[in-house]
C-alpha positions as CSV (number, residue, x, y, z in Angstrom):
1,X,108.1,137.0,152.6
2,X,111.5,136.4,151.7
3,X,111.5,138.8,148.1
4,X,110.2,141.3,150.8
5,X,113.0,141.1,153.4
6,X,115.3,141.0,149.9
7,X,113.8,144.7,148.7
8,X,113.9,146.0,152.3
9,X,117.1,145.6,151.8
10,X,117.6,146.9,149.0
11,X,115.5,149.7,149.9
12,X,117.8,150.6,153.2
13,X,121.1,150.5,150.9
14,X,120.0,152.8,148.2
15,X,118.3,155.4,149.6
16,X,121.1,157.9,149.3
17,X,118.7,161.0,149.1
18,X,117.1,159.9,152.3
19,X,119.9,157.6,154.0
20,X,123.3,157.8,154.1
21,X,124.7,155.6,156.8
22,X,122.0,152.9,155.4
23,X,123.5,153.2,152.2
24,X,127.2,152.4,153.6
25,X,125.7,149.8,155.3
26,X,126.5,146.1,154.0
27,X,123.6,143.4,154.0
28,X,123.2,140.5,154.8
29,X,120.6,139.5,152.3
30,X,122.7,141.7,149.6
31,X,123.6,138.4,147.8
32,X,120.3,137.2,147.5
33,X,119.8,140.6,145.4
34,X,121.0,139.3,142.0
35,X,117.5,137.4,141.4
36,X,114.8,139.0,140.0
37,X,112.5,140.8,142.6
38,X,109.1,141.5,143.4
39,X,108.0,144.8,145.2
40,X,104.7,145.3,147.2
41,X,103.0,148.5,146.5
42,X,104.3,150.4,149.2
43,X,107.6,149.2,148.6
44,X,107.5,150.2,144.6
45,X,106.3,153.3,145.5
46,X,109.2,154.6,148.1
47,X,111.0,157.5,146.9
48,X,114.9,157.1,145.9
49,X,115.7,160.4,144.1
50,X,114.0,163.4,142.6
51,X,114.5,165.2,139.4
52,X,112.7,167.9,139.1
53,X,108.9,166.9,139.4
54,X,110.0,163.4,138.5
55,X,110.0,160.9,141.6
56,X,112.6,158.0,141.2
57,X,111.0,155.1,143.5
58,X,112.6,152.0,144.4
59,X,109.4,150.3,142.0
60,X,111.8,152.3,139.1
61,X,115.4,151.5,140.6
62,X,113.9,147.6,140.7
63,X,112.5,147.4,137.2
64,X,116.1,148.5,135.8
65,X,117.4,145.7,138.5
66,X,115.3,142.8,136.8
67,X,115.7,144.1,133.0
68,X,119.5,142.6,133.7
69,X,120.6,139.1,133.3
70,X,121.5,137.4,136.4
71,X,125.0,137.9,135.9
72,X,124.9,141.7,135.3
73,X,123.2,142.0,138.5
74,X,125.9,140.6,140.5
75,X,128.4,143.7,139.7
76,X,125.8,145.4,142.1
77,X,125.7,143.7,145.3
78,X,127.6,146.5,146.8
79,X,126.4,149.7,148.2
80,X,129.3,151.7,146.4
81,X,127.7,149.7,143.2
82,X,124.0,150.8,144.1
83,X,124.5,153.8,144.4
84,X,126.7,153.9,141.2
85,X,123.1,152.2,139.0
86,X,121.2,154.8,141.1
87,X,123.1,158.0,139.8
88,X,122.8,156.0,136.3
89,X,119.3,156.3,136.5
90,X,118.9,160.1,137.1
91,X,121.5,160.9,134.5
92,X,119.2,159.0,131.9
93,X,116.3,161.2,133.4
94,X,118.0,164.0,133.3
95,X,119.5,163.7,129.4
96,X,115.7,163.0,128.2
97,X,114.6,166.3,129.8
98,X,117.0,168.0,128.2
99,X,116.9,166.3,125.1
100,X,112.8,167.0,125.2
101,X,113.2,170.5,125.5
102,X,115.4,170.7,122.7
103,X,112.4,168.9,120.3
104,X,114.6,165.8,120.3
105,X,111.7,163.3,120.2
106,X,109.7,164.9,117.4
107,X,112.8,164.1,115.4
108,X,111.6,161.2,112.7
109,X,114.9,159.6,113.3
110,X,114.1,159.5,117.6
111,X,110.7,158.3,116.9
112,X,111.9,155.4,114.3
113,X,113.9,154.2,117.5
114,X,111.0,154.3,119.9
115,X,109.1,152.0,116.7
116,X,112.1,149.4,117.0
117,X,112.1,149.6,120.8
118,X,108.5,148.4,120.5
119,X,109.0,146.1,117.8
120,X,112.0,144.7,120.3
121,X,110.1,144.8,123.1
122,X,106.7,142.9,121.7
123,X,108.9,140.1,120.0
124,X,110.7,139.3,123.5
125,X,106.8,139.1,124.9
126,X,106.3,136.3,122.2
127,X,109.4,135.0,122.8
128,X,108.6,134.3,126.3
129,X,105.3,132.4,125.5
130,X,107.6,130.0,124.1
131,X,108.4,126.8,126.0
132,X,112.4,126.2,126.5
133,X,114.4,123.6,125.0
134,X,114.0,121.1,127.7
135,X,110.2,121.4,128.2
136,X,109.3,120.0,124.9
137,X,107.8,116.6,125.7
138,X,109.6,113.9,124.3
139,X,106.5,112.2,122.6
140,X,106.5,115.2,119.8
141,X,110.7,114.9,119.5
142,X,110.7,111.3,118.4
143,X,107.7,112.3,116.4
144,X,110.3,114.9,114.8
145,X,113.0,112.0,114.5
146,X,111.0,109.4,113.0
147,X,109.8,111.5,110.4
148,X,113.1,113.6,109.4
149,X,115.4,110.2,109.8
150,X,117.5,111.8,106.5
151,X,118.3,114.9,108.3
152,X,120.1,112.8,111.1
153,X,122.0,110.1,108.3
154,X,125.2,111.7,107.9
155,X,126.6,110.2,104.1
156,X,130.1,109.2,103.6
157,X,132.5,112.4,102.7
158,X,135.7,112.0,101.2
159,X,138.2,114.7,100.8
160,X,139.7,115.8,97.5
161,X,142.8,116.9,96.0
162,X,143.6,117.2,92.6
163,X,146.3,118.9,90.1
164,X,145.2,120.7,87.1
165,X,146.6,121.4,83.7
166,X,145.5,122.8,80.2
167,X,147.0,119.6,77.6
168,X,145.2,116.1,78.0
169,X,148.9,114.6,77.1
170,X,150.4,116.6,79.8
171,X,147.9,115.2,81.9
172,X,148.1,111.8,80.7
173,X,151.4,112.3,81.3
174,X,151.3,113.5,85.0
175,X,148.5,110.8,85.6
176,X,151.1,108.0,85.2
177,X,153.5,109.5,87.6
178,X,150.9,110.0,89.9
179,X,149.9,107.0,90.3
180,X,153.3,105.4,91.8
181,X,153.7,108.8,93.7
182,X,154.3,108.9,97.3
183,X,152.2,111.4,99.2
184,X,154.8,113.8,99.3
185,X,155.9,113.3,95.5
186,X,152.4,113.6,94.7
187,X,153.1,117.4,96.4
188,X,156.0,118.0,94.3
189,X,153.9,117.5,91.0
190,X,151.4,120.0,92.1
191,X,153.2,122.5,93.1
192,X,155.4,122.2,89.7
193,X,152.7,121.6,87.3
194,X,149.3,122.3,88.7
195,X,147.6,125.4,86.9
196,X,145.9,125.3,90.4
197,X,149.1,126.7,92.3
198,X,149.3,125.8,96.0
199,X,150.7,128.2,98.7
200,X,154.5,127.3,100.0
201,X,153.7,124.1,102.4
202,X,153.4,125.1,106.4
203,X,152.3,123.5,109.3
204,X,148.7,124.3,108.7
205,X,149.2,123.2,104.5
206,X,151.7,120.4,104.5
207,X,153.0,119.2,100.9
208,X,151.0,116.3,100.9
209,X,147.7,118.0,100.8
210,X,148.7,120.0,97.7
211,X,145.6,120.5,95.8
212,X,143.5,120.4,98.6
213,X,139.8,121.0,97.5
214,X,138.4,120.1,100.2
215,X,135.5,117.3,101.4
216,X,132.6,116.3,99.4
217,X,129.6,113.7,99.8
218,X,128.6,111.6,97.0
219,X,127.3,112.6,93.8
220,X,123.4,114.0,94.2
221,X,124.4,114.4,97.3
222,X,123.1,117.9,99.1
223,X,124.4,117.1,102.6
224,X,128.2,116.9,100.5
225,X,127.8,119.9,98.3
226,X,131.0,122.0,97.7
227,X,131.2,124.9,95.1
228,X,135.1,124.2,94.6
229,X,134.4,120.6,93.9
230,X,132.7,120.3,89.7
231,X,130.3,117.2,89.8
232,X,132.6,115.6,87.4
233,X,135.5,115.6,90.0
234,X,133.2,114.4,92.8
235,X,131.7,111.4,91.2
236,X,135.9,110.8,90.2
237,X,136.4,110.8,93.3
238,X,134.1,109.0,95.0
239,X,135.1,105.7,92.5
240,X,138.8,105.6,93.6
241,X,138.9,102.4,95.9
242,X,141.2,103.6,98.8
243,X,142.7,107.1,100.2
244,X,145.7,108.0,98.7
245,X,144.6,106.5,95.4
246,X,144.2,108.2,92.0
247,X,141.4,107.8,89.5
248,X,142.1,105.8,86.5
249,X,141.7,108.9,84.1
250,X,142.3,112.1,83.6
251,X,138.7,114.4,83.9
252,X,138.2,117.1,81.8
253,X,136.4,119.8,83.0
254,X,135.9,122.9,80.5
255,X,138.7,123.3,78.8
256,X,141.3,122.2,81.6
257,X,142.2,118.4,82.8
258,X,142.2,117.4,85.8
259,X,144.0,114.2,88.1
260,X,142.3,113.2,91.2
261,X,143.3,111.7,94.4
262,X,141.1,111.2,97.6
263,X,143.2,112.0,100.6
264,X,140.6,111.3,103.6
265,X,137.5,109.4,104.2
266,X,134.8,109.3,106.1
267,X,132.1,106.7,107.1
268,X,128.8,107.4,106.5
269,X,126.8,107.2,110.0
270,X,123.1,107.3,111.4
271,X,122.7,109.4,114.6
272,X,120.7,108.0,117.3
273,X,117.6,109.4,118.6
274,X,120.2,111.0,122.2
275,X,122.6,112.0,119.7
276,X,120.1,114.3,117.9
277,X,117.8,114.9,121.0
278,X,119.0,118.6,122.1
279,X,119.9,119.4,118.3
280,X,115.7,118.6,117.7
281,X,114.4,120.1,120.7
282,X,116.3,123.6,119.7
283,X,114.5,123.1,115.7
284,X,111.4,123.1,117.6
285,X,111.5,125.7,119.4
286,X,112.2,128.0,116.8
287,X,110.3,126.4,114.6
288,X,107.2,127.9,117.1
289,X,109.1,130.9,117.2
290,X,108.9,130.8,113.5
291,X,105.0,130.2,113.6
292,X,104.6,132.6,116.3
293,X,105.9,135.6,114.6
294,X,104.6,134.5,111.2
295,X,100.6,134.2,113.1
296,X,101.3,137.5,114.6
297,X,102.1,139.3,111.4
298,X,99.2,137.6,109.8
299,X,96.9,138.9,112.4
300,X,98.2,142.4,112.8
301,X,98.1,142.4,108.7
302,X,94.3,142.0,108.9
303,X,93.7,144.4,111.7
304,X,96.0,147.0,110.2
305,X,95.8,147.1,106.5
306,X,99.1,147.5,104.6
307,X,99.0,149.0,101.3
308,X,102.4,149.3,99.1
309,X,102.7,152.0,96.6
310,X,105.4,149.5,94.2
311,X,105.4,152.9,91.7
312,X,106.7,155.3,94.3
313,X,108.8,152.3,95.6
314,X,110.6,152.0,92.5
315,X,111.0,155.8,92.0
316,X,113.5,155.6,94.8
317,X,117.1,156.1,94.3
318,X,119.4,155.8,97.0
319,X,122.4,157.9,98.0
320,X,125.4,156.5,95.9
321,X,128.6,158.9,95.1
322,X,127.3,161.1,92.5
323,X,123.9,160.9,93.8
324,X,124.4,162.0,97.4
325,X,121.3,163.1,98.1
326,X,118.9,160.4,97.5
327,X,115.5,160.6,96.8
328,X,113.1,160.2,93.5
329,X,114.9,158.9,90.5
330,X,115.6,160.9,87.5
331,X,112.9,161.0,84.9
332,X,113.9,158.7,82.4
333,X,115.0,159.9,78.8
């Protein structure tokens, strides 16, 4: 009853063809408007507009209404606003019926975008079979936990720094100096002999992070994988006994040496089952929105055989600078 007191009223402030004063009338069920609506059939079916032959009802004018998201439909709880979506709507119809006329949607391009329209359109259909977040029952979520306990085990990370040179005697050398360095000398020998050169020190790169490379987990590792880090400097690391410590030798890597220092540390934790609830419940659900698509696919693939011609695929050259055209390759010499 109330969703049809709601469109009456919506009704009775949009009907600028057939209303005026109704239209410049304010409502007092106009708030309630930014929730989705409902129409009865005679309702749906009341004229708002006309183009041409084409009847815009209040059914149409309502179906833009709940394609918003709630917060959309709040700029519209006006009558200025209304009207404003209203004359939206018949400039849409009236830009299709030109751009039919001119042959617009025969164009391959136009139809390709009516195919991903579809495509759009059927995945958000799937989408909304899908349970949210907070409707997966807790039973299969501790299932989840108990038997993924590795992904929730966060290893200890330590941060790296080191300084780099090309001669094991320079690096002996610096190794010694480094080790009775304060974080700030430690700095200073960077930036003066470090093959790796650090930027001026800011606020954001103070001197005592020279040779940042940033933070690592122990060796084997994958959680504390980091492409600057070479294995040989991480397992270094991760045997100095405190931070602000140097390893006890100098690492060769390739042809270059290398002195390391750990400059942070952090423990290695477990996070409980609450701690990892809302992170699992959001894995499941697109791990069914994986599943769903993937079924999907699977089934239209059988109803709808797919056949790939991988010879014509590969005769396909696409449009570079001295091929601007596109198209078949070349025959080969």
């Amino acid at each position: 009853m109330r969703s049809a007191l709601i469109f009456a009223a919506l009704a009775a402030l949009t009907v600028a063809a057939c209303d005026k004063d109704a239209l410049e009338q304010p409502s007092a069920a106009a708030s309630a408007s930014a929730a989705p609506m409902t129409l009865s059939p005679e309702l749906a079916a009341k004229p708002l507009a006309t183009v041409g032959d084409r009847v815009i009802t209040l059914g149409d004018y309502a179906a833009v209404i709940d394609r918003m998201d709630p917060y959309e439909r709040l700029r519209y709880q006006s009558p200025e606003r209304r009207k404003q979506l209203l004359d939206e709507i018949i400039k849409v119809e009236l830009l299709s019926r030109e751009a039919k006329k001119r042959g617009l949607d025969k164009e391959p391009r136009t139809k390709e975008r009516v195919r991903q329209i579809l495509r759009d359109e059927l995945l958000k259909a799937v989408r909304a079979e899908l349970p949210s977040p907070s409707d997966i029952p807790e039973a299969e979520v501790r299932k989840y936990y108990d038997a993924h306990r590795a992904e929730f085990r966060d290893p200890e990370r330590r941060r790296v720094a080191h300084l780099v040179v090309g001669s094991e005697a320079e690096a002996k050398k610096l190794l010694a100096e480094a080790k009775k360095a304060t974080p700030m000398q430690w700095g200073k020998l960077v930036q003066e002999h470090s093959l790796d050169k650090p930027p001026a020190p800011s606020a954001t790169q103070p001197l005592e992070l020279a040779g940042d490379l940033g933070i690592v987990g122990p060796p084997g590792e994958e959680k504390g994988d980091n492409p600057r880090v070479p294995e040989e400097l991480r397992k270094a690391v991760f045997q100095v006994g405190a931070v602000g410590g140097i390893y006890d030798d100098v690492v060769k890597v390739g042809d270059k040496f290398h002195i390391v220092r750990m400059t942070g540390k952090t423990d290695a934790r477990d996070r409980s089952f609450a701690d990892a609830e809302r992170t699992i419940r959001v894995t499941l659900v697109q791990k069914k929105l994986q599943d769903l698509e993937s079924n999907l696919q699977k089934r239209l693939r059988e109803k709808f055989p797919v056949k790939i011609d991988d010879k014509a695929l590969g005769e396909v050259v696409l449009p570079t600078v001295e091929n601007k055209s596109g198209g078949p390759a070349p025959p080969k010499k």
